[in-house]
N, C-alpha and C positions, 0 to 999 in steps of 0.2 A: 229678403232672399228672392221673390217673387220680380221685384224690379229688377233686379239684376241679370235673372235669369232672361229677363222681355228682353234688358237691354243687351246683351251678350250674343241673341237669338236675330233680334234685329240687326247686330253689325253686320252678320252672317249673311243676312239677305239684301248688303243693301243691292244686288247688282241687281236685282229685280223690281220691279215696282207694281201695283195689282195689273196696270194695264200689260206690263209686257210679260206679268206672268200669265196672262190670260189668253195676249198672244201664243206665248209657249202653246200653254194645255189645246187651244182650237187648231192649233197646224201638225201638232203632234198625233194628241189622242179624240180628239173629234169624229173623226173618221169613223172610230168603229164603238167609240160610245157615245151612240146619240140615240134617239128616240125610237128611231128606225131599227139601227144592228143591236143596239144594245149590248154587244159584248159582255159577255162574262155578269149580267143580269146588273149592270153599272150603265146610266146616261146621265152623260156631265150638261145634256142641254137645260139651260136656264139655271145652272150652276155656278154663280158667279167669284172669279179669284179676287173682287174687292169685297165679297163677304164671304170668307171662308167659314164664321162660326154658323152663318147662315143654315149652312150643309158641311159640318167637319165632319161625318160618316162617309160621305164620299172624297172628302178631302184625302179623307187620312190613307183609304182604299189609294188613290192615287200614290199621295206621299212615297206608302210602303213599297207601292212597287216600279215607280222612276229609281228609289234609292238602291233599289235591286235590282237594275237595269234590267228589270224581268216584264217590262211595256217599254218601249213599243214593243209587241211581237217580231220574231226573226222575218227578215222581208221586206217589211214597212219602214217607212223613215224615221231616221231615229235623231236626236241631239247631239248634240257635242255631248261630252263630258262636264264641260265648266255649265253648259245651260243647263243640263238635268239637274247640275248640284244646284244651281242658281235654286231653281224650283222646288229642290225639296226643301234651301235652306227658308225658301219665300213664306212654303208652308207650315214646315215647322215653327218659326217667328209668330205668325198668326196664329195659329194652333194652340201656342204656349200662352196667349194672352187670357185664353176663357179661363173659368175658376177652375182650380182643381173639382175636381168629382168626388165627395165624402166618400158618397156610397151609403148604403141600409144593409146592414149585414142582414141576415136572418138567423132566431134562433139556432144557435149550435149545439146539436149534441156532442158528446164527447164521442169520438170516432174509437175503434177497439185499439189501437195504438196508446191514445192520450187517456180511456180507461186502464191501460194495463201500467204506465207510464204513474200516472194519478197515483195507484194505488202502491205503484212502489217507494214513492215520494211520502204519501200521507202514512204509512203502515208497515215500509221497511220489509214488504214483500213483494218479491221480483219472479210473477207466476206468469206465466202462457196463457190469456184468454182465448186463445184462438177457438179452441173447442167448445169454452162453455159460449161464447158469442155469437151469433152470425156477423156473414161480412157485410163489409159496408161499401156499398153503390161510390161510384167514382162519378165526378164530374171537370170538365174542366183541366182533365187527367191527374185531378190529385181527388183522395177519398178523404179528404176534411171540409168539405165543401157543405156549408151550411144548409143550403137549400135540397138538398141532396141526401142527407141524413136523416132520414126520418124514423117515425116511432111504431112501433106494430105490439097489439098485447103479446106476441110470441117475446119480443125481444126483453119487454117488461118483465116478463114473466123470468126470462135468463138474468133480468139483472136484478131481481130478488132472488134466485137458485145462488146464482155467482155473490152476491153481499152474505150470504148463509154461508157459504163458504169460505170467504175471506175472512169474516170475522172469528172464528172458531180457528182458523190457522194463526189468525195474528192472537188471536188472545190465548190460545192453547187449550183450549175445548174442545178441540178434534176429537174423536175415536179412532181408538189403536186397531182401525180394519187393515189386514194386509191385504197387497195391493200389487199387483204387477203394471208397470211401462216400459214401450217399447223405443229405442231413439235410433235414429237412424242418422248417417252424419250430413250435415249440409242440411237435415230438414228439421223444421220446429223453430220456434225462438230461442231453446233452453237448447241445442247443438252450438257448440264450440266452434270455430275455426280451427284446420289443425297447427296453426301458429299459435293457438293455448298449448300445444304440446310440449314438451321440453325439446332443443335442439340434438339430442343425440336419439330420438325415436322417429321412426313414418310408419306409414302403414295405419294411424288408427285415428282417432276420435273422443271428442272430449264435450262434454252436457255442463249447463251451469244450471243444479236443481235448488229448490225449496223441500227441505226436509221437515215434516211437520212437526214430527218428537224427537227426540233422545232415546236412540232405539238401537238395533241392531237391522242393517239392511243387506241385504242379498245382490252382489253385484254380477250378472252373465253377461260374460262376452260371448258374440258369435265369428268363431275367425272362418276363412274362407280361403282357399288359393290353392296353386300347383307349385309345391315348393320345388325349390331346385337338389338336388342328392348333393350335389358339389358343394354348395354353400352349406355352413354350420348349422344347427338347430336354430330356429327362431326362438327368442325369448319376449314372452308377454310383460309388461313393464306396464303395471294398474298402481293409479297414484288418487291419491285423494287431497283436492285443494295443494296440489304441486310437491306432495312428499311420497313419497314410492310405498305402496302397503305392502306388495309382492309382484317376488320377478319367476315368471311361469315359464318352462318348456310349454312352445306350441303343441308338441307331440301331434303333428301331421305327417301319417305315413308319406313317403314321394313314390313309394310301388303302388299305390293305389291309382287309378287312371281318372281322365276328368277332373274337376273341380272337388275341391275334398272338405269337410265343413266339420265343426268341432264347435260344442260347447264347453267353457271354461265358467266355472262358478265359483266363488266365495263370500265370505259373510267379514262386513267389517260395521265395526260400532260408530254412530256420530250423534255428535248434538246436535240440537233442532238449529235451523237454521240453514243459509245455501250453502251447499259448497259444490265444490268441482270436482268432476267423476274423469278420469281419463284412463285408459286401455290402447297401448300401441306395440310397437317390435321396435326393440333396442338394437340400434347401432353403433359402430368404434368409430365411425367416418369423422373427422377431427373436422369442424365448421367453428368460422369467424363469425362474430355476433356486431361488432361495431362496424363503423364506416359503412363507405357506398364502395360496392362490387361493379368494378367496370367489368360490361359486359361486352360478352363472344359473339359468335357464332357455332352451332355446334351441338353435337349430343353431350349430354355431361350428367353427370348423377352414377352415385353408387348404386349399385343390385339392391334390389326392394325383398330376396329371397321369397318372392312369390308370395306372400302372405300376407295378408290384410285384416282387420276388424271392419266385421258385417256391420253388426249393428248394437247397442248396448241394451240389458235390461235390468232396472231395478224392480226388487221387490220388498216388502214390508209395511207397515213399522212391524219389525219382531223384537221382544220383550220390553216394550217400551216405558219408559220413565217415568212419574208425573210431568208435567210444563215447567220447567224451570225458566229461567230470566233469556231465552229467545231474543234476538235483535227485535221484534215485533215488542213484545212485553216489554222492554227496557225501553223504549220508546212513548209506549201508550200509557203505562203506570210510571208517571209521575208521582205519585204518591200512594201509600200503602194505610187503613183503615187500622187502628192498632184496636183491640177488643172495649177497651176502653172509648174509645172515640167514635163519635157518628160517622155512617158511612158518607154522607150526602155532602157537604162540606170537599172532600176526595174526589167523590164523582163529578163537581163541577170542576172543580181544578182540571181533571183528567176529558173532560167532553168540548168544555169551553175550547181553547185552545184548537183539538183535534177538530171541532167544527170550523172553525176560526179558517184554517187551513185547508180542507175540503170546498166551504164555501166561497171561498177565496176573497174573506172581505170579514172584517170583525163584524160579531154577531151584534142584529140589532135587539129593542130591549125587550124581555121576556121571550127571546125564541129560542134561547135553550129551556125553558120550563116545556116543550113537547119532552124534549128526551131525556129530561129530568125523568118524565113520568114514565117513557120507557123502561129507563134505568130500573125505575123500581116495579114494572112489570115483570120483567127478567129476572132481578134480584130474587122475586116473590117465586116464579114458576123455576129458576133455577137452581134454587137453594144456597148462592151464594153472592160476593161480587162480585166478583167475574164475571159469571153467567149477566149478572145485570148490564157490565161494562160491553161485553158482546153484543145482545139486545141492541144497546143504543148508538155503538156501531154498523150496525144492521141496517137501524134505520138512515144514519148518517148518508149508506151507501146508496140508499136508495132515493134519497133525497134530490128533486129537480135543482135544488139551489147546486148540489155534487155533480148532477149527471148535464146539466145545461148549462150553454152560457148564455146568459141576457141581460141587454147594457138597454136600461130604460129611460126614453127619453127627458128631457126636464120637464117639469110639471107646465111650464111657461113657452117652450118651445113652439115655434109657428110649425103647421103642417108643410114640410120640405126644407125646413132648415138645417143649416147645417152647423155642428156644435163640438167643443173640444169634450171627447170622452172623458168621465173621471181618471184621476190617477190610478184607482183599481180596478179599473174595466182598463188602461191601457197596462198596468201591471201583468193580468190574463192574457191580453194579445201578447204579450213580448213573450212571456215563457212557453205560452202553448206555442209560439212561432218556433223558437229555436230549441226550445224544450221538448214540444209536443206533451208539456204536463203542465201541475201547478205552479204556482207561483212559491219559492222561498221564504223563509221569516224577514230574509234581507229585504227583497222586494214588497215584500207585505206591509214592513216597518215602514218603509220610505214612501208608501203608496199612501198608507192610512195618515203620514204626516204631511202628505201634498208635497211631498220632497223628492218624487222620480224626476219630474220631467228634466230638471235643472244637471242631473247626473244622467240621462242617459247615455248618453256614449260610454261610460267608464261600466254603466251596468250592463252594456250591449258588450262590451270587450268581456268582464268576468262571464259573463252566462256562454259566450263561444269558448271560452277556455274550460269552461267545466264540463266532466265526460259526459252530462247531461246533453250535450251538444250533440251527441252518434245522433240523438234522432234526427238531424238534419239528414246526416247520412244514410240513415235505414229510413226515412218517411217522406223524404224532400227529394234528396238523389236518387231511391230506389227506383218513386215512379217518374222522376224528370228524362232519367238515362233508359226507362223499364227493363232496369237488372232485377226487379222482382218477378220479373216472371221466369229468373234464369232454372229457379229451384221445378218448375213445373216444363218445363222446356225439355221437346224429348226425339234428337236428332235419329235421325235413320240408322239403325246401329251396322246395318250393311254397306251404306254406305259411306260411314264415319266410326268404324271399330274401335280407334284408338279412344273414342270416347269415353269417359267414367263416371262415376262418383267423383272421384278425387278434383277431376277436372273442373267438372261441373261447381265444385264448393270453391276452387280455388280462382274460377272467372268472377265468380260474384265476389269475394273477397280482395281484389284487385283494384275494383271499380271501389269497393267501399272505403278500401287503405286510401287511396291516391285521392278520394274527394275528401276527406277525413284529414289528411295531411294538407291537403291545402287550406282548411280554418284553421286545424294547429298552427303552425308555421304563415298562416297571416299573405299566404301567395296572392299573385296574380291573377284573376280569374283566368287571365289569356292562358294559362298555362292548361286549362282545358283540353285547349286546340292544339296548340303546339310544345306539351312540357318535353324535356329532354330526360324523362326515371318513367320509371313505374314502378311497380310495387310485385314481386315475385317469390315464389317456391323453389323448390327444382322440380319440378309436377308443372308445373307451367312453365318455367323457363325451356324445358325440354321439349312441349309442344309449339315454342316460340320460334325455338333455334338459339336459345342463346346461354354461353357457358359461365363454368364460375359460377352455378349455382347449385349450391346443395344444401339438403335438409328439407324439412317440410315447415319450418317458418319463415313466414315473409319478411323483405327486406328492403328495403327501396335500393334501387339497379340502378346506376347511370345509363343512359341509352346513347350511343353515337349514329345511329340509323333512321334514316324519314322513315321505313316501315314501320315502328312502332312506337310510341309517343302520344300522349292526348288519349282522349276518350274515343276517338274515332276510329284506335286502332285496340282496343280491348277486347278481348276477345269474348267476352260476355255481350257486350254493344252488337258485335257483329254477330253472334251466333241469333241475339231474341230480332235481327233485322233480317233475318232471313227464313227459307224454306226449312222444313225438317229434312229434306231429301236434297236443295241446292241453295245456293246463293241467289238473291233479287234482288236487282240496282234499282227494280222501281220499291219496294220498299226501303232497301236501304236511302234511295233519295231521298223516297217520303219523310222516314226519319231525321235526315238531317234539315229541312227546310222545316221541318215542326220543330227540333228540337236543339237546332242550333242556328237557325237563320229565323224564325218565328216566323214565316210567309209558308203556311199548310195549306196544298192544292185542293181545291176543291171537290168533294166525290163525283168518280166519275158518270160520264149519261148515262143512263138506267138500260140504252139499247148498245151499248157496248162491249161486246163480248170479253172474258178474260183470255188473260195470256192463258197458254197452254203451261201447264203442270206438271209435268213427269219427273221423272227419277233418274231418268234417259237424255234430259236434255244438257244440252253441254253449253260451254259458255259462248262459241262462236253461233251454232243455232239459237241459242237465247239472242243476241247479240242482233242474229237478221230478223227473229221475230218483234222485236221491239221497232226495228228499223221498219217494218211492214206496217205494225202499230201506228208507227207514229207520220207515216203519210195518209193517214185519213186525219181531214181539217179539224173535227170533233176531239182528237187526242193531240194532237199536235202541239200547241199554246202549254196544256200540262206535263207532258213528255218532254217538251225541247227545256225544261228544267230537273225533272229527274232525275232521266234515264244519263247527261254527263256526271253527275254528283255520283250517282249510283255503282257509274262503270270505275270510276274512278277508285274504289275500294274492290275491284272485282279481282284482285288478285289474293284477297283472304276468302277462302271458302268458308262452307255455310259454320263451321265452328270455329272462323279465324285463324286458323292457318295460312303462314303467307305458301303463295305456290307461286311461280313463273311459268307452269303452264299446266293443264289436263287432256289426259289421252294424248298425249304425245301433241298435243298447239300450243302455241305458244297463247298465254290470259292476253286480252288487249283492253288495257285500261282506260283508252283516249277516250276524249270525248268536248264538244265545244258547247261553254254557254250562253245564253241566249243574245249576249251582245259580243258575241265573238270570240273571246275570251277559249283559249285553250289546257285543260285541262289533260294530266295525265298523271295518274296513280297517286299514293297520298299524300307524298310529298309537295308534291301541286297542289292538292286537294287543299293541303293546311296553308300555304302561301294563300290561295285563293281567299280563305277563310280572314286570316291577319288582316286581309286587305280589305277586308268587308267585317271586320271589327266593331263595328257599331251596329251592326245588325245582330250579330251575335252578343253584344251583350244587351241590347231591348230586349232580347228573345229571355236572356239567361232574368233579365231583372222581372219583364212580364210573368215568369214561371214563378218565382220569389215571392211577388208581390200580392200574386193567385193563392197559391200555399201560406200568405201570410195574414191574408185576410180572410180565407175562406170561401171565398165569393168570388164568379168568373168576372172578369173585365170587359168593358167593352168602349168604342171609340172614344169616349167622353175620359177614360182614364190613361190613353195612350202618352199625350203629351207628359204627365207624369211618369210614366215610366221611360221618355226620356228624358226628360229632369235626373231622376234617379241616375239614368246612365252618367249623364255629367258629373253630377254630383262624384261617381265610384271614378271618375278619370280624375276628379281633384285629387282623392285620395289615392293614386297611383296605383287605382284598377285592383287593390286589395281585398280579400273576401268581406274582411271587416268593414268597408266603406263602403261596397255594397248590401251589406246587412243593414247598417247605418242609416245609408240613402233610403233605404225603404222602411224602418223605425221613424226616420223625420217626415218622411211623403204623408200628405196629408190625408189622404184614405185612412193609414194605419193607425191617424191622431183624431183623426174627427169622425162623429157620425151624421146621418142626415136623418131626422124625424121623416117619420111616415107621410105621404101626400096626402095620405085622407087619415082627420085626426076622431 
């Protein structure tokens, strides 16, 4: 594969040869990187193009940015077209010949994702760590990043409070303490989207809990609103696990003034176990469920009768049950002790395996005799089995082999070399990548028989297809797009009214349908930049402009408009790229050169003052302050790539809405980049993009490849992650081929022993 890739790299460059691509580099870029200017902290003097591997860190610094005709600067002489390509192809060819880069991971901990993920895999309990954990430090912009993760007695100390806990749920030794929680929609892990709702309700919100007994629990709603006298009584419509328990009068006076609030409470019985808590207002409005809705322009949506669900509370266990057979229990008790029969016999049956799976690798020999003796610690102090079997899940959880990953070198390894990972250290990589959890019996089996590598692609297809995959979507997309901070995101409410809850849950839910549909459905990456759907409500189509949508569950739209399409016109994308109080084209640029062009400017000088910030400022004075900006020499190299990218989306204010104009001006979206190239509003924007398509997917595969290893990259792994991009254009640019591409890339196959042994 490696020869292939030289030779394919090499047809590509023959029109250069080192000498006259050295020519190039000294008439082009000499000028202002040499020892003297130094530019941008870059001098190509005594940098030679017949030894590229010589110095590929400043190669590649070149590479990236001839291929983004973002050097020469505006001004200076610049190449043809066909020479610049000559050059990067000269580069890349050379580039591609050094070894791939293994890499040295470093110990991984498990990040509060793949601990909550873990634990619902191993234990068939799907709880919210968020509270009992602290969060975990980001590097690299993803928070699974090994070196990055580190350990503190506080956090220790959470993940023995948090194993006491979990194992007493999974086994059913809890105490029947009642309990009150509070959910509020759109926030928590265990909030619903209101698309779990049934299609004839809005207005409410829906929790996916862990109920620990068989009890009777207490369910308050909090409604809120200014109902309308004209419209009928609102009816509350609370369902449990999608079957209706009761259908309530709101009973919200409308002669009452102001916002008018109301507690609704009932009591319904369940078995332990999750189920789904939902509370919303029943409507007649007749809505289609199939097909694609060609969309308007337009206000469109029936009357919401002014009333909404606040926020939900459970409380309980009341009158609870003993533990009966729980999804946890049914799981963990493999086998049952009859009076007659030894307990211990049972409890290896029941440990073995459950460690087997935790550890992610069959156990070696004697090292369940520790939790053997647990067992019978527990057994002894808690008067039963159970009690013993909890114990020795306790310690399971606490376990480094549980809470780390560590892939140790071979006993024979030279210091620096580089080595094919076991099958069940590459088992671990593959699920925690697409998984963010453990590994399955399937991949366990095939791992422990040295039988993955031969099947990966067919194991890299079933693991995308199982809903195991969202965590791409919640862990991977959340921070590559950062719609995770859409829940914490808190716009000017004067100057953006129409804003809500509802909104707020249904921009983040958008972004997660539409990158979630593109692994189901096996799409295009390209479809990023340019898809023609998205994914809507009538709660966001409403703030979109666009008709023919109602109800409050999403649907995937067909779209005929450049305005909206791709992730660049999301209104979750646009609202975290902006001010709380306006729109920023140098943020929003920023973001798209980090996060979809992979070429992030670098921070600016330390004596540089900021833009001005107000609440006041409008898009034509932003427009000549940046212009003012950007004729001091010092801004100008980073700006003349921005602030066009920027202006370019300036026609969606700061929460995404398209406008054609404010205060009475008309938005002016133009703007040119840095090799002339004319831009104007998104439609341009995504043409520009298609056509610089290779830049956008190293960007998209570098983000991939970071989040799938753990570990930031740096030039020595560049060439690879254009390998990879090829590799995804063989397979016609598909998410699966680029999943693929970077399962076979050699980082995610090999590791490199430590330099010093």
């Amino acid at each position: 594969m490696l020869s292939l890739t030289i030779a394919a790299a090499t047809l590509l460059a023959q029109a250069l040869d080192p000498a006259s691509a050295q020519k190039t580099v000294n008439r082009y870029c000499f000028g202002c990187h040499n020892q003297t200017v130094k530019s941008g902290g870059l001098s190509l003097q005594g940098v030679k193009a017949a030894e590229v591997h010589a110095d590929a860190e400043s190669w590649e610094k070149v590479l990236r940015k001839v291929r983004g005709t973002e050097m020469p600067p505006p001004g200076a002489p610049r190449p043809d077209s066909a020479t610049a390509k000559a050059l990067v192809n000269y580069l890349d060819a050379e580039l591609a010949k050094s070894t791939p880069n293994a890499g040295a991971p470093s110990i991984h901990r498990l990040n509060r994702a793949e601990y909550s993920n873990a634990i619902r895999d191993l234990l068939a309990l799907d709880l919210d760590h968020s509270a009992a954990l602290p969060g975990d430090d980001s590097g690299y912009g993803f928070d699974n990043i090994g070196d990055v993760l580190t350990v503190s007695p506080l956090l220790m100390e959470k993940y023995m409070s948090s194993a006491r806990r979990v194992s007493r749920l999974a086994v059913g030794t809890v105490k029947a303490s009642p309990a009150i929680e509070k959910y509020r929609p759109g926030i928590g892990r265990e909030s619903l989207s209101t698309d779990a709702l049934p299609i004839s309700v809005r207005g409410g919100m829906a929790i996916h809990r862990y109920f620990p007994l068989a009890a009777e629990y207490s369910v308050l709603v909090r409604v809120r609103g200014n109902p309308d006298p004209n419209q009928p009584d609102a009816k509350l419509d609370i369902r449990v696990d999608g079957a209706r328990v009761q259908l309530l009068d709101a009973q919200i006076n409308p002669a009452e003034e102001g916002q008018v609030t109301r507690n609704i409470e009932i009591r319904v019985p369940l078995s332990a176990g999750t189920h789904d808590i939902a509370a919303a207002f029943l409507t007649e409005t007749p809505k289609s469920e199939n097909g694609v809705v060609r969309a308007g322009r337009g206000p469109g949506g029936p009357p919401t009768f002014g009333v909404s669900v606040e926020y939900l509370q459970i409380g309980g266990p009341f009158n609870a049950k003993v533990a009966a057979d729980n999804p946890s229990r049914k799981l963990i008790f493999t086998c049952r002790p009859t009076a007659n029969q030894a307990e211990e016999p049972c409890a290896r049956k029941i440990l073995g395996p459950l460690a087997r799976r935790a550890y992610r690798r069959p156990l070696r020999p004697l090292e369940l005799e520790p939790l053997m003796k647990i067992f019978a610690m527990g057994r002894k102090d808690g008067g039963s089995f159970d009690s013993g079997i909890e114990t020795a899940i306790r310690a399971i959880l606490v376990s480094p082999n549980f809470l780390f990953r560590v892939e140790d070198s071979p006993k024979n390894a030279k210091p620096g070399e580089a080595y094919a990972v076991t099958d069940l250290e590459l088992a671990s990589r593959l699920s925690f990548f697409l998984w963010s959890s453990i590994p399955d019996d399937e991949l366990l089996t095939l791992a422990s028989a040295n039988r993955l590598r031969p099947v990966l692609a067919t194991q890299v297809k079933r693991m995308l297809a199982d809903s195991k995959a969202t965590a791409l979507v919640d862990n991977f997309a959340g921070q590559w797009l950062q719609v995770r901070n859409i829940p914490s995101w808190r716009p000017d409410p004067d100057k953006y009214p129409q804003f809500d809850e509802p909104l707020r849950t249904a921009f983040q839910k958008e972004s997660q349908l539409f990158f979630k549909y593109i692994i189901n459905e096996d799409r295009s990456i390209l479809d990023f930049i340019n898809a023609d759907y998205t994914f809507l409500n009538d709660r966001l189509a409403r703030h979109y402009g666009v008709k023919g949508v109602n109800g409050s569950y999403f649907r995937k739209v067909a779209l005929d408009n450049p305005e909206r399409g791709g992730i660049l016109s999301q209104a979750g994308v646009l609202m975290v790229s902006s001010y709380p109080t306006r729109t920023s084209p140098v943020l929003r640029g920023k973001w798209i050169l980090e996060n979809v062009l992979g070429s992030p400017p670098p921070p600016p000088p330390a004596d540089i003052p900021d833009l001005e910030d107000k609440a006041s400022t409008s898009p034509s004075n932003l427009r000549a302050a940046l212009e003012k900006h950007r004729s001091k020499a010092a801004c100008a190299s980073c700006h003349s790539r921005l602030d066009p990218l920027g202006f370019s989306l300036e026609n969606y204010d700061a929460v995404g809405r398209f406008r054609k104009e404010e205060g009475g001006a008309p938005i002016d979206s133009s703007g040119a980049m840095p090799n002339g190239t004319q831009v104007n509003g998104p439609g341009s924007l995504k043409a520009i993009l298609i056509e610089r398509q290779e830049e956008f997917v190293d960007c998209l595969a570098e983000k991939l490849l970071t989040y799938a290893l753990g570990r930031g990259l740096d030039s020595k792994d560049l060439p690879t992650v254009r390998q990879i991009r090829r590799d995804t254009a063989t397979g016609d640019q598909r998410f699966s081929a680029l999943a693929l591409a970077v399962v076979n890339s050699v980082p995610f196959q090999k590791r490199k022993s430590p330099s010093q042994p």
